[in-house]
C-alpha positions in Angstrom: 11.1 17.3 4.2 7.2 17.1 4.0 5.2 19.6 5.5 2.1 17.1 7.7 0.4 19.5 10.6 -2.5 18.0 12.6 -5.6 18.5 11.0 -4.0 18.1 7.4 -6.2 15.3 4.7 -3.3 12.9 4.4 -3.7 9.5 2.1 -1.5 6.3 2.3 0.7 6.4 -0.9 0.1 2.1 -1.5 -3.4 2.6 -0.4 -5.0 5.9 -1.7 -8.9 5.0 -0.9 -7.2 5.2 3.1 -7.5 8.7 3.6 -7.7 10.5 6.6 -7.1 13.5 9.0 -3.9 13.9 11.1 -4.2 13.5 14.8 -0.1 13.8 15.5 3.2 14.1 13.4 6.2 13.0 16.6 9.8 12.0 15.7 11.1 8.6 17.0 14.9 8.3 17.4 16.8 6.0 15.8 19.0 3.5 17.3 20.2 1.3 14.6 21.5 1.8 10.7 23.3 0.1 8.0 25.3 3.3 6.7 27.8 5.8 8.5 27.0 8.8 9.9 25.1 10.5 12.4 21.0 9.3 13.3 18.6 11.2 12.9 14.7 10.9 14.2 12.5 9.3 12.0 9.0 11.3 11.5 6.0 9.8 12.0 2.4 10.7 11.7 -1.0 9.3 12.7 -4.4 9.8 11.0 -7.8 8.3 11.5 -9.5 6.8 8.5 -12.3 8.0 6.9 -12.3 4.8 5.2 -12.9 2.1 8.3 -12.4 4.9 11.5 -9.0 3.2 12.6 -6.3 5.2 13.8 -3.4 4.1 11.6 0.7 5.3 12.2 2.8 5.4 9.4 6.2 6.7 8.4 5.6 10.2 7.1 7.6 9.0 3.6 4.5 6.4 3.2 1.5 9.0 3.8 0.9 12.0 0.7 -1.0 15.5 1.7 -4.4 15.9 -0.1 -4.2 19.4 -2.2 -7.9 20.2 -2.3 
């Protein structure tokens, strides 16, 4: 499980020149699925672009954490 907080320098794995800071990570249940087994919530985060000042949500599994 990734580690995202608020105020973490996130970047969009298929975009990396989208970068941004985190405004909110939430979970959003899941209602429907192909496999067996229990749901669980799907994490998702929201950051506002340094590149074009949008507030973009994404999947946490598409967004990285910037190291420096």
């Amino acid at each position: 499980m990734k580690i995202i907080r608020e105020g973490d320098t996130v970047y969009h794995i298929y975009h990396m020149s989208n970068r941004g800071i985190v405004q909110e990570v939430y979970e959003v249940p899941v209602k429907h699925s192909s496999s067996n087994g229990s749901f669980t919530k799907m994490r998702r985060v929201k950051f506002l672009s340094d590149l074009d000042g949008k507030l973009y949500d994404m999947k946490i599994q598409d967004v990285v954490k910037d190291r420096t």
